[in-house]
C-alpha positions as CSV (number, residue, x, y, z in Angstrom):
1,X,-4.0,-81.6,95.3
2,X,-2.2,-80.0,97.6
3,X,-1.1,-80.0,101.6
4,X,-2.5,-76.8,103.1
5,X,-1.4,-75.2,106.3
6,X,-4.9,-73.2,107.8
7,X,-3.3,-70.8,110.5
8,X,-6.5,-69.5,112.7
9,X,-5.3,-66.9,115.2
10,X,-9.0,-65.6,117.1
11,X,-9.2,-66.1,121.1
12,X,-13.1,-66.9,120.8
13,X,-14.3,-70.0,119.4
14,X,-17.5,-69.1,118.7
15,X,-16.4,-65.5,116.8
16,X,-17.7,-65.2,113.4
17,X,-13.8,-65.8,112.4
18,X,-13.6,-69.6,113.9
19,X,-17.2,-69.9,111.7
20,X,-14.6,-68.6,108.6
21,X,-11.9,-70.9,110.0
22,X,-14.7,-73.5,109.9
23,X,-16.0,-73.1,106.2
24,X,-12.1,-72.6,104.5
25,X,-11.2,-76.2,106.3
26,X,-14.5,-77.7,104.7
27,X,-14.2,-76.2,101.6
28,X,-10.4,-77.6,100.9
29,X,-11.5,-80.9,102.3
30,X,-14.4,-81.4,100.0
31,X,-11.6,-79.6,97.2
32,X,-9.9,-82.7,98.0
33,X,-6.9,-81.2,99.2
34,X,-4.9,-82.6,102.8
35,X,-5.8,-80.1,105.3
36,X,-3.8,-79.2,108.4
37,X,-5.2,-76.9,111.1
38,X,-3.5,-74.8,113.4
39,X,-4.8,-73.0,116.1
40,X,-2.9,-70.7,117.8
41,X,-5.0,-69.9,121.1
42,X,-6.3,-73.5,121.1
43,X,-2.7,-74.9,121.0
44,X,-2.7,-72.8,123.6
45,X,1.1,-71.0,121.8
46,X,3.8,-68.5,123.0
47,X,4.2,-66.0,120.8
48,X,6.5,-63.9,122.8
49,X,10.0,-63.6,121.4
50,X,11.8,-63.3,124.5
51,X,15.6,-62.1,125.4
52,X,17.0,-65.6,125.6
53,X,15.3,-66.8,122.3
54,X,16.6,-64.2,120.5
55,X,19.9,-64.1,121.3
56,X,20.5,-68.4,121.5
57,X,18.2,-69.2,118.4
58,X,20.2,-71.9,116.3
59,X,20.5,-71.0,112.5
60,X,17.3,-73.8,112.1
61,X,14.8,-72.7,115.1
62,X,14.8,-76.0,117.1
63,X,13.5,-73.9,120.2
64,X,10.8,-76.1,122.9
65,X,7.6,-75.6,121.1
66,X,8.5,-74.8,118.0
67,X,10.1,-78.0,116.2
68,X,6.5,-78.6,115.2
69,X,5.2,-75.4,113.8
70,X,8.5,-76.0,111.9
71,X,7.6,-78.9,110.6
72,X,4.1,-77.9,109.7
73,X,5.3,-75.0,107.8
74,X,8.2,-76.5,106.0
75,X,4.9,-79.3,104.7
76,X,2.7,-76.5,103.8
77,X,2.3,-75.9,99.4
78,X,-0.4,-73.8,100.1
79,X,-0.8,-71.6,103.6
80,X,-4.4,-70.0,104.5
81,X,-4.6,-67.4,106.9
82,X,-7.8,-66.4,109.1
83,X,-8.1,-63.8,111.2
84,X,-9.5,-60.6,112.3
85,X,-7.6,-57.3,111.6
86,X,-6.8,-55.6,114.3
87,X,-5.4,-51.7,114.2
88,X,-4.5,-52.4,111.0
89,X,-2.2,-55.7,111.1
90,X,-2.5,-59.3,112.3
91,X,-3.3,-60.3,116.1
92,X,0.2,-60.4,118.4
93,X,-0.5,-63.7,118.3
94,X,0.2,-64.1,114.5
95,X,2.5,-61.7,114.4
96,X,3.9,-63.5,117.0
97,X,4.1,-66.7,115.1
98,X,5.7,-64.5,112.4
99,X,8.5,-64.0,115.3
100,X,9.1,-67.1,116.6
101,X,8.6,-69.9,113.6
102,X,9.3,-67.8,110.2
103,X,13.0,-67.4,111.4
104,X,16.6,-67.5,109.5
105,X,16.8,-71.3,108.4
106,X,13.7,-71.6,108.4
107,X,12.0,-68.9,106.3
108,X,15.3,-67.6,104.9
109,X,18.9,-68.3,104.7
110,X,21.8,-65.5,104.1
111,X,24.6,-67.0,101.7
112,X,27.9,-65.6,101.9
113,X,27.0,-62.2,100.3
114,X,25.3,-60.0,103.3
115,X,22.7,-58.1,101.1
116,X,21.1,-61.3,99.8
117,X,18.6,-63.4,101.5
118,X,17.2,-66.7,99.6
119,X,14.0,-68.0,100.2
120,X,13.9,-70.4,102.3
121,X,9.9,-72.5,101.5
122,X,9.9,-72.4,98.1
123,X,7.4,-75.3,98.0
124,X,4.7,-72.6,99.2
125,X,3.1,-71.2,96.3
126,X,-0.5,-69.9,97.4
127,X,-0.6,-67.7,100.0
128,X,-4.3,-66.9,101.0
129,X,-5.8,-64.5,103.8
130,X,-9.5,-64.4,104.8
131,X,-9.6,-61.7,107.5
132,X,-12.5,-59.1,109.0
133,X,-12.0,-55.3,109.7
134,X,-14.1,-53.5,111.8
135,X,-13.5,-50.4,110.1
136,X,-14.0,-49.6,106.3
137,X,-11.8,-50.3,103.5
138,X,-11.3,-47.0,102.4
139,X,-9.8,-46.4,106.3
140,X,-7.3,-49.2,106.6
141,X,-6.4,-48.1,103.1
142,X,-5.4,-44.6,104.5
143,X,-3.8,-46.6,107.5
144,X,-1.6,-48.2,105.2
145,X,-3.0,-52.1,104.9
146,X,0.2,-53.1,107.4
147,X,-1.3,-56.6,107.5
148,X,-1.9,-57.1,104.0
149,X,1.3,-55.7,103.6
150,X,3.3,-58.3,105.6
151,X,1.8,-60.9,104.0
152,X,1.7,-60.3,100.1
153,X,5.3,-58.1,100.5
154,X,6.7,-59.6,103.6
155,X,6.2,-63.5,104.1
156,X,5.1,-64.0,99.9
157,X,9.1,-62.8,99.3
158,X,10.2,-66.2,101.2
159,X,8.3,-68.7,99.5
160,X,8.3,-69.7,95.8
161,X,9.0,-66.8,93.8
162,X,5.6,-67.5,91.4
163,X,3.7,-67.7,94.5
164,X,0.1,-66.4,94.0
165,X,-1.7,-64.2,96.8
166,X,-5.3,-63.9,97.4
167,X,-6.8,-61.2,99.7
168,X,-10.4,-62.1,100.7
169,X,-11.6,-59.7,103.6
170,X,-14.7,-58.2,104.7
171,X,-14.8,-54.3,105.9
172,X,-17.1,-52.3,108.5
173,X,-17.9,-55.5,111.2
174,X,-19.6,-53.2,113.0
175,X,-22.5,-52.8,110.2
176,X,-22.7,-55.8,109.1
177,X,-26.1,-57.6,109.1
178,X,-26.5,-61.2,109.8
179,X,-27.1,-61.0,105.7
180,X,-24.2,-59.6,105.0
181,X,-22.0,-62.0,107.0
182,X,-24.1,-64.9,105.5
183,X,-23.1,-63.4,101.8
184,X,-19.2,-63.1,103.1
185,X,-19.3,-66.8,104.2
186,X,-20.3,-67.7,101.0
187,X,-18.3,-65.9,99.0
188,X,-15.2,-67.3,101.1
189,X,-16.6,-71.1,100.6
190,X,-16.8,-70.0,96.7
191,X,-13.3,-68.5,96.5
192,X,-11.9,-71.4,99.1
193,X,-13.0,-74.0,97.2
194,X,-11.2,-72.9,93.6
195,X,-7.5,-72.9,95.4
């Protein structure tokens, strides 16, 4: 079994989203794997990358707040994302996160030769996101699927260079029945629970 890092990035906690939130963490308990929730609004985090940050960051982020989410990340095997999709990427919260915590010595380190980059968590090697679009998926296809992007091109390039991604979103929100968000929950607990 492994230790999973759950990243939930919604404002609301009652959204359909923290209900997703809620059956991915149940379903990789009862999997029997270690669990680690973060929150971003609930922890209440910064994810503005401001002037100072930028320019002072050390070559391993040890910036206030973020020695933790450090931490947390460099534990993670397994990382599961949940949120909703929002004009066609992750919330500025995530993205965000992205920023501020998935930084050089951290996420990636640059050897000698300048056009290299190695991976800097190559003990993550499932990278999972359960998201929500309110528009179709034949739209965010045409808009480019930035957030799917980021993840399965972007952030999957820094971990462990067999790691496996899973995509596992529902489309058109705004239609949905009370059925059809029923069947998606299930579906996630079904997909969830075979990590």
């Amino acid at each position: 079994m492994a230790q999973v890092l759950v990243v939930h990035a919604h404002p609301v906690p009652t959204s359909f989203n923290a209900a997703l939130c809620d059956v991915v963490v149940s379903a990789l308990t009862r999997s029997g794997h270690s669990v680690d929730l973060l929150d971003l609004y609930a922890d209440e985090f910064d994810p503005v990358l401001g002037a100072e940050e930028w320019r002072d960051r050390p070559p391993t982020n040890t910036a206030p707040g973020l020695v933790g989410h450090v931490r947390r990340l460099r534990a993670a095997e397994m990382l599961v994302f949940v949120y909703p999709t929002w004009w066609s990427e992750q919330p500025a919260m995530l993205k965000g996160w992205f920023d501020r915590v998935w930084t050089e010595g951290v996420a990636f380190h640059r050897p000698d030769e300048p056009k290299r980059v190695e991976r800097g968590l190559s003990q993550i090697r499932t990278l999972t996101v359960v998201t929500t679009h309110r528009s179709p998926r034949w739209m965010n296809y045409l808009q480019g699927q930035g957030g799917r992007i980021r993840v399965s091109r972007g952030l999957r390039l820094l971990c462990h260079s067999r790691t496996r991604f899973r995509w596992i979103a529902m489309y058109s929100m705004d239609r949905a029945t009370d059925s059809d968000r029923t069947q998606f929950l299930e579906e996630v607990e079904k997909r969830i629970g075979k990590l």
